[in-house]
C-alpha positions as CSV (number, residue, x, y, z in Angstrom):
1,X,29.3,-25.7,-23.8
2,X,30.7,-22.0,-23.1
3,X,30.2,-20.8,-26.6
4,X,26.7,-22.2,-26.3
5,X,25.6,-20.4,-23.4
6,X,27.8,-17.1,-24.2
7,X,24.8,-17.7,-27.5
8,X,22.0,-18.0,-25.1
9,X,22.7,-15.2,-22.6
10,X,23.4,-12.5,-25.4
11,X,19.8,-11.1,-25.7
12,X,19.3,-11.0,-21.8
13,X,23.0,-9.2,-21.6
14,X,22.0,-6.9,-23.9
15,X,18.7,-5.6,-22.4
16,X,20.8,-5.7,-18.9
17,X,23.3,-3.2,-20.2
18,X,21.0,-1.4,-22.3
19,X,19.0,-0.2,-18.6
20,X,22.7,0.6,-17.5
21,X,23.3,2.5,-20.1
22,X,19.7,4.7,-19.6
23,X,20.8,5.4,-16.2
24,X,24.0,6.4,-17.0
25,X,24.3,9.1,-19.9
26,X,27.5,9.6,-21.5
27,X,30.2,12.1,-19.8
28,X,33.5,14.0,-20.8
29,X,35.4,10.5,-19.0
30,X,37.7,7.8,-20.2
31,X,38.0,4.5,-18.5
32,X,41.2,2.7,-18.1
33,X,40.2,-1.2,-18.3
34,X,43.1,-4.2,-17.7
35,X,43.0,-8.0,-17.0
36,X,46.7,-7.6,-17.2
37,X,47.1,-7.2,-13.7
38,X,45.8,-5.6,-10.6
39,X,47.8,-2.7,-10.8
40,X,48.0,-0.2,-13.3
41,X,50.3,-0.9,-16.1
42,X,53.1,1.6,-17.0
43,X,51.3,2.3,-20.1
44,X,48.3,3.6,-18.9
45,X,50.2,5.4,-15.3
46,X,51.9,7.7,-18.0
47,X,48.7,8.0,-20.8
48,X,47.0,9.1,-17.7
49,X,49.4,11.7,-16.8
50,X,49.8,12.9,-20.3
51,X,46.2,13.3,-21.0
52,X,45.7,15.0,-17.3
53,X,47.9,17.7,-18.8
54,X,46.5,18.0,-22.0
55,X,43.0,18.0,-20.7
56,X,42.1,18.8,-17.1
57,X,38.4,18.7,-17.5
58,X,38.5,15.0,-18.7
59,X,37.6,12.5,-15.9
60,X,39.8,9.2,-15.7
61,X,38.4,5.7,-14.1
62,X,41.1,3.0,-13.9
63,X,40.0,-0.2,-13.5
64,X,42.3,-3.3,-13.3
65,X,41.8,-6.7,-12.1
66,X,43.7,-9.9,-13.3
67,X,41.8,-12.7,-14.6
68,X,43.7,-14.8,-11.6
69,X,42.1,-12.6,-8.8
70,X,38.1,-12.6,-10.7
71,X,38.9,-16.5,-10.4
72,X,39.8,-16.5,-6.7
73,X,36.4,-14.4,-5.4
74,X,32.9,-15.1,-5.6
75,X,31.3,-14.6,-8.8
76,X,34.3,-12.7,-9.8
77,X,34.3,-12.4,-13.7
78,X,30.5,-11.2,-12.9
79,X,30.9,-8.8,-10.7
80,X,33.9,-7.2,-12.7
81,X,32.0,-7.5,-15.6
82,X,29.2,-5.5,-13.8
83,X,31.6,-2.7,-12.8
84,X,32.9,-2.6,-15.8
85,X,29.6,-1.6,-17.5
86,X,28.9,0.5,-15.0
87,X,31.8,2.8,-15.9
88,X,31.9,2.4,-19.7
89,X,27.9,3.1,-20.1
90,X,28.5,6.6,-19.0
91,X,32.1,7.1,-20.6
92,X,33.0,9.3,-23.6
93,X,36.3,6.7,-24.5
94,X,37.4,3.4,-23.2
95,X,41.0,2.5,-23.3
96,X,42.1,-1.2,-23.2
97,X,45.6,-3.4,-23.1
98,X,43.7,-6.8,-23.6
99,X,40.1,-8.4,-24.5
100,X,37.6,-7.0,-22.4
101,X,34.3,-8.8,-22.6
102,X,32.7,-5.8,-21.2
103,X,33.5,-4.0,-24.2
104,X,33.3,-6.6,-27.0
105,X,30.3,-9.0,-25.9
106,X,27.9,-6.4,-25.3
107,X,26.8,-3.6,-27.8
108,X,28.2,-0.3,-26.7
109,X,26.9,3.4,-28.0
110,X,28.2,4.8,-31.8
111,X,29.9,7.3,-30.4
112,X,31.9,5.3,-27.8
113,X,36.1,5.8,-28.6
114,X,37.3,2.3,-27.8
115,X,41.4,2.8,-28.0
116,X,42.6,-1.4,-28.1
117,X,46.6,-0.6,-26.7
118,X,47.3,-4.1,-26.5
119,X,50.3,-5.0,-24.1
120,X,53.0,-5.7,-26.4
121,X,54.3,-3.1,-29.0
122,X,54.4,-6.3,-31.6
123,X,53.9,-9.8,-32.2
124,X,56.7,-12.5,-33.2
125,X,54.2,-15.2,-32.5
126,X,50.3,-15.2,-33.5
127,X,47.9,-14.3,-31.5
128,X,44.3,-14.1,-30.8
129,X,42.0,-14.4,-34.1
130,X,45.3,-15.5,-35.6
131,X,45.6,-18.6,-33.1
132,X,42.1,-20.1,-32.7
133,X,42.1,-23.7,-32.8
134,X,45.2,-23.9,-32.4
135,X,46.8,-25.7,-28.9
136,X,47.7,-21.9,-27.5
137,X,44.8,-20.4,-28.6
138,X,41.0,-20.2,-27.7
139,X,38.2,-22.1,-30.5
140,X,36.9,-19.8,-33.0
141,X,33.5,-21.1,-31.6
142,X,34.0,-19.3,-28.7
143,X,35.8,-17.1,-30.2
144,X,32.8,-16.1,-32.4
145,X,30.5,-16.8,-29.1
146,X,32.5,-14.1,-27.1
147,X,32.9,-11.5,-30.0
148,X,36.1,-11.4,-30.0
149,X,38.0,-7.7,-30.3
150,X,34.7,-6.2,-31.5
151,X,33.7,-2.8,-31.1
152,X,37.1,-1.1,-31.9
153,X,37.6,2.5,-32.3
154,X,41.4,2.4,-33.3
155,X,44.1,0.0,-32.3
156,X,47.9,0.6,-31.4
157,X,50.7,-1.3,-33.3
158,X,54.5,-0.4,-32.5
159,X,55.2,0.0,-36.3
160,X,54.4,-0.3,-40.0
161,X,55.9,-3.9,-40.3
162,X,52.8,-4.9,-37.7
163,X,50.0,-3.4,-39.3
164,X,48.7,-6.3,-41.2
165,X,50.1,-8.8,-38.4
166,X,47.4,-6.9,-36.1
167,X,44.5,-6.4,-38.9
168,X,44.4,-10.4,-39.0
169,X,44.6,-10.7,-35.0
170,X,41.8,-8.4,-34.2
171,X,39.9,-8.3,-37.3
172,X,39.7,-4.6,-37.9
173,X,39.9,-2.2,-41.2
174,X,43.3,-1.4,-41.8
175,X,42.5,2.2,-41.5
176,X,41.9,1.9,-37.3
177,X,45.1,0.4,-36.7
178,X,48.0,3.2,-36.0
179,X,51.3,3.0,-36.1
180,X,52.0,4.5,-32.9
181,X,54.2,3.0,-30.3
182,X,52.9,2.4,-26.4
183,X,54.1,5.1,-23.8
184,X,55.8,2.6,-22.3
185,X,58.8,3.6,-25.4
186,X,59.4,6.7,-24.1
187,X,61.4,5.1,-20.4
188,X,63.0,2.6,-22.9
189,X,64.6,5.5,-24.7
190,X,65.2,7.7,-22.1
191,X,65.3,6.2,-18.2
192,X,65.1,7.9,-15.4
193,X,68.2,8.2,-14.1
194,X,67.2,8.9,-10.2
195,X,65.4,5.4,-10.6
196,X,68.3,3.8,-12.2
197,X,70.6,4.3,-9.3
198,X,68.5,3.6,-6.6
199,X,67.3,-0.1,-8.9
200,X,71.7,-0.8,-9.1
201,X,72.1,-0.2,-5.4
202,X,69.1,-2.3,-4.0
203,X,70.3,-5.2,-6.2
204,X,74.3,-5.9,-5.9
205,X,73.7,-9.1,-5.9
206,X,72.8,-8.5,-9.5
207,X,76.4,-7.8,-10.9
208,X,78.3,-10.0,-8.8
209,X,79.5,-11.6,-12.3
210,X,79.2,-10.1,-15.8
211,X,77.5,-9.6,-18.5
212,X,74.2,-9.8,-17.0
213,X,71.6,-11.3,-19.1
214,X,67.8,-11.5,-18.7
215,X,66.1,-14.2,-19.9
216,X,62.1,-13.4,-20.9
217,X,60.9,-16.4,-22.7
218,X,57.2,-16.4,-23.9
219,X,55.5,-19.1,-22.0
220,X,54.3,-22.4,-23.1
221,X,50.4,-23.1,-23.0
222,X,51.0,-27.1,-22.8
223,X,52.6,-29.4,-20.5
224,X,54.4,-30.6,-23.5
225,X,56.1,-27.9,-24.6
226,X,56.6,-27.1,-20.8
227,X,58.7,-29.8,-20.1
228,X,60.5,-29.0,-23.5
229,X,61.4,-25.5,-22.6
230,X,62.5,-27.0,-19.2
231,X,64.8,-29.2,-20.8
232,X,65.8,-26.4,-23.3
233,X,66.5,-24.1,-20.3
234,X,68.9,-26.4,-18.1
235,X,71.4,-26.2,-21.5
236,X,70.7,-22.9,-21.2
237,X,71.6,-22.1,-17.7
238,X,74.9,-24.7,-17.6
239,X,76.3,-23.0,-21.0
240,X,75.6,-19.2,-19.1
241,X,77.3,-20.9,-15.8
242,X,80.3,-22.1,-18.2
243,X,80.9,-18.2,-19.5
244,X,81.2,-16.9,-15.6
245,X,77.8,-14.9,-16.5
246,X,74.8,-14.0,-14.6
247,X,71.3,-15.0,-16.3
248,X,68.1,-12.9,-14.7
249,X,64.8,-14.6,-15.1
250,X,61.6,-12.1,-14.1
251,X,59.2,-14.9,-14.9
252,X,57.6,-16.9,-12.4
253,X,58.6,-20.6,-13.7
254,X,55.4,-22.1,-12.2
255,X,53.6,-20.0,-14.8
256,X,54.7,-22.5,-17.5
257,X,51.7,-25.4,-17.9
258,X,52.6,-28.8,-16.4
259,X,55.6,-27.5,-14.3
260,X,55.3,-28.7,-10.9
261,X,57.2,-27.4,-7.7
262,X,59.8,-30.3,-8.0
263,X,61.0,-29.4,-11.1
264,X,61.2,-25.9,-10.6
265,X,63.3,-26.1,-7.4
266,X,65.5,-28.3,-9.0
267,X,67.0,-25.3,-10.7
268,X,69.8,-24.2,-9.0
269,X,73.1,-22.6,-10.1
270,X,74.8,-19.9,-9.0
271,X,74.4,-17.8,-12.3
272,X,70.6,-17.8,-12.4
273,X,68.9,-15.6,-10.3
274,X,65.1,-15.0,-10.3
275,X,63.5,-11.6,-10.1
276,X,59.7,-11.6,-10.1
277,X,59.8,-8.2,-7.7
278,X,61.2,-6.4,-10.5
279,X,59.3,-4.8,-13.8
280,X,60.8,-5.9,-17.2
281,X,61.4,-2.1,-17.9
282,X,63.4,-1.6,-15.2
283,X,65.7,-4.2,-15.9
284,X,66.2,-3.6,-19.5
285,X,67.9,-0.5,-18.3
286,X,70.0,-2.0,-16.0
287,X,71.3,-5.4,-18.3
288,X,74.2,-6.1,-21.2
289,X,72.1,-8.6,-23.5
290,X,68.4,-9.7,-23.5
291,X,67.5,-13.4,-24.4
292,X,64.1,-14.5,-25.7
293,X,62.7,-17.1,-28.0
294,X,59.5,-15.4,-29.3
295,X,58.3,-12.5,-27.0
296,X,57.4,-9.6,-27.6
297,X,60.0,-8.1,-24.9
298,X,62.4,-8.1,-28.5
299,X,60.7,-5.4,-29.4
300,X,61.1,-3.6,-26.0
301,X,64.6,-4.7,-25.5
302,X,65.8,-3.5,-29.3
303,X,64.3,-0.3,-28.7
304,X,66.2,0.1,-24.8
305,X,69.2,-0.1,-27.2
306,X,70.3,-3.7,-26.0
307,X,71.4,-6.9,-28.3
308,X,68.9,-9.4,-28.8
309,X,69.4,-12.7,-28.8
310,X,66.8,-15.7,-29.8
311,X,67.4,-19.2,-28.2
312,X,65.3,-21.4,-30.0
313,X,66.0,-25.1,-30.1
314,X,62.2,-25.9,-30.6
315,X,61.8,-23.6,-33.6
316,X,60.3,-26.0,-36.4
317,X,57.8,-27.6,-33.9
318,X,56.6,-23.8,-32.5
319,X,56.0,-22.8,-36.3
320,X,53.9,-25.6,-37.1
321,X,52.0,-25.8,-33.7
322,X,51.7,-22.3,-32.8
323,X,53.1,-20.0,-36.0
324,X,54.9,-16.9,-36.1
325,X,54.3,-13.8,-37.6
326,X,58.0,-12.6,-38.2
327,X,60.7,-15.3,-39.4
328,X,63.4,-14.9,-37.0
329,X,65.6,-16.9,-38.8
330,X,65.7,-14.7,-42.0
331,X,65.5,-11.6,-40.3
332,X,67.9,-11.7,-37.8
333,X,69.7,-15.1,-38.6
334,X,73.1,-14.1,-36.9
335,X,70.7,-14.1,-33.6
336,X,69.2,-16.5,-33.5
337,X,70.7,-20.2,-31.8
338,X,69.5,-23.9,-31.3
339,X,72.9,-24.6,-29.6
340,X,73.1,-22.7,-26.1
341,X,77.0,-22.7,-26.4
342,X,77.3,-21.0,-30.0
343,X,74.3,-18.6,-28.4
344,X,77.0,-17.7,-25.5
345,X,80.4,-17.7,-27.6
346,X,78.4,-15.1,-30.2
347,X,77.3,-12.8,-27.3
348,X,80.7,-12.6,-25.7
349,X,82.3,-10.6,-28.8
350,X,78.9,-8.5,-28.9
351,X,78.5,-5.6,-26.9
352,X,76.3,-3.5,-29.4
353,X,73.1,-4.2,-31.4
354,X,74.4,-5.1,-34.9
355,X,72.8,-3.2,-37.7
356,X,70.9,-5.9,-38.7
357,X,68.9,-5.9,-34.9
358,X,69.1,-1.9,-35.3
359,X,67.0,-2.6,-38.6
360,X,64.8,-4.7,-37.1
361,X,64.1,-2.2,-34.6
362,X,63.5,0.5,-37.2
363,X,60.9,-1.6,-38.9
364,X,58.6,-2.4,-36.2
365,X,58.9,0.0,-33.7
366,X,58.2,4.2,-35.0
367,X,60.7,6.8,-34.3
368,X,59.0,10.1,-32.9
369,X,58.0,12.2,-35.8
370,X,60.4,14.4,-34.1
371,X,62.8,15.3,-31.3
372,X,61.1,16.1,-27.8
373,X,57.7,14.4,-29.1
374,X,56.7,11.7,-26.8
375,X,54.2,8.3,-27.9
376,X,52.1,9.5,-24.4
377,X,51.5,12.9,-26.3
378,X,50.7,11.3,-29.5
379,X,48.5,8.6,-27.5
380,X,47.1,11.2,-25.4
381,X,46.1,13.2,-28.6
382,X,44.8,10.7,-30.7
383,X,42.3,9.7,-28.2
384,X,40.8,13.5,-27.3
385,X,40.4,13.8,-30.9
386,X,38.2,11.0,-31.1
387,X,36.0,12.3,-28.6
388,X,35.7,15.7,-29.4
């Protein structure tokens, strides 16, 4: 029913936008657009900055808005939408870090820079046009409906090893997509310090016992594989309670589909604690080990210099409902676990990434070209190249 009337509105969208756009001609401005949240992601706080430096005459809109809040107000998604077009009819470059139908549903000028950032600097799982019909992932009716990641400029991947991986998710020549990691890189490799200190002495509770761990798990799109993962996660927590260690979950639980507010109380143990006031980034600085099944926060934490480890008990049945781009198992097969207590014994007697992880890093996530040269530079650069 959606993809049919996404069909039926096109022509009408189009002539709307098209009077948009003959009131509003093009400027020397670059709109920031997110569904990520409604503040403004890391990535695009230091793009902003770097591209404020390297051009003071260009003008910057940011515009973010989750999809959660456009639910909770009146003719939400509409009214963003609106606003949306509003900025991007008279903009020179658009940047995104997610689908925007703004940008991809209606038909925007030749000369428009669209810059897709994406909010991950890979992909362990598929995603988008890789996923359609699949139980995660939207219908490729709809799909096709919505024009999905259309009208792309260039796209951002962390690394070579992704470049295909992201061709196939958002259907673009091979030659938009760059190897250029998001901003975001530059506080994994080098944190502010000031910040550090003032994150350890807000949260003592945080290293009451050692290591510290954060768990970032990708979440589960069924109440299936919910109440799997919930299962999974309770051998989890008791083996981390047996080694005396401290497990940090940023995650809201309630996110997971199916969970209700009985289950989620119901875990309690004095090693877990929960953190959803603090960003991912931050506490990558601050912890020993990271553990994750199939998110993209491997990328992040292998680049923050930290060892990875992969708890995946429901391995076989994610590949075959879901799929995965990278095979965790070959590539890093001395990190990744089905049994909770081999997962903890293993990360006792590892306090370094091994080379195998530091490969793995290597591979999908690009070293500077060289020392002192920032992603937000080579970001910021890319994109006033495009519109010059």
């Amino acid at each position: 029913m959606l993809a049919f009337a996404a069909i039926i509105i096109r022509p009408f969208a189009v002539v709307f936008y098209g009077l948009i756009k003959l009131l509003r001609p093009a400027r020397h401005k670059i709109t920031f657009i997110s569904r990520q949240s409604d503040a403004t992601p890391v990535d695009f706080s230091l793009l902003i900055s770097e591209l404020s430096h390297q051009d003071r005459s260009a003008t910057i809109k940011v515009l973010c808005c989750s999809d959660a809040t456009r639910s909770k107000r009146f003719l939400g998604t509409m009214r963003q939408t609106i606003c949306e077009l509003w900025h991007i009819a008279n903009s020179a470059a658009v940047v995104l870090d997610g689908y925007a139908l703004s940008v991809s549903y209606f038909p925007q000028r030749k000369n428009l820079y669209v810059l897709q950032m994406w909010h991950a600097l890979g992909a362990v799982k598929r995603f988008s046009w890789q996923a359609v019909d699949t139980p995660g992932g939207r219908s490729a009716r709809l799909a096709r409906a919505l024009r999905m990641h259309a009208n792309y400029t260039a796209v951002l991947t962390g690394g070579e090893a992704s470049r295909e991986i992201f061709r196939h998710a958002f259907r673009v020549a091979r030659t938009r997509i760059h190897a250029l990691p998001l901003p975001r890189v530059d506080m994994l490799r080098a944190p502010d310090v000031n910040r550090l200190d003032l994150l350890i002495s807000h949260n003592q509770e945080l290293f009451k016992a050692t290591p510290l761990i954060l768990y970032a798990p990708t979440f589960r799109d069924t109440a299936q594989s919910s109440h799997r993962w919930l299962s999974d996660f309770q051998k989890l927590l008791a083996a981390v309670e047996d080694a005396g260690a401290t497990l940090i979950l940023s995650n809201h639980l309630r996110s997971h589909a199916g969970l209700n507010k009985h289950e989620v109380d119901a875990l309690q143990s004095p090693s877990l604690i929960v953190k959803e006031d603090l960003d991912t980034l931050d506490l990558l600085a601050i912890v020993d080990h990271v553990i994750t099944d199939y998110s993209a926060v491997s990328f992040e934490a292998a680049t923050a210099g930290k060892p990875v480890w992969f708890y995946v008990p429901d391995y076989d049945d994610y590949v075959a409902q879901r799929g995965l781009n990278i095979d965790l198992r070959q590539i890093l097969p001395g990190a990744c676990f089905a049994n909770p207590q081999e997962l903890m014994a293993e990360l006792a007697h590892q306090q370094l990434p091994t080379a195998a992880q530091e490969a793995f890093r290597r591979e999908y996530v690009q070293d500077p070209p060289k020392p002192g040269v920032t992603s937000a530079q080579q970001v910021a650069r890319l994109i006033l190249q495009g519109i010059q």
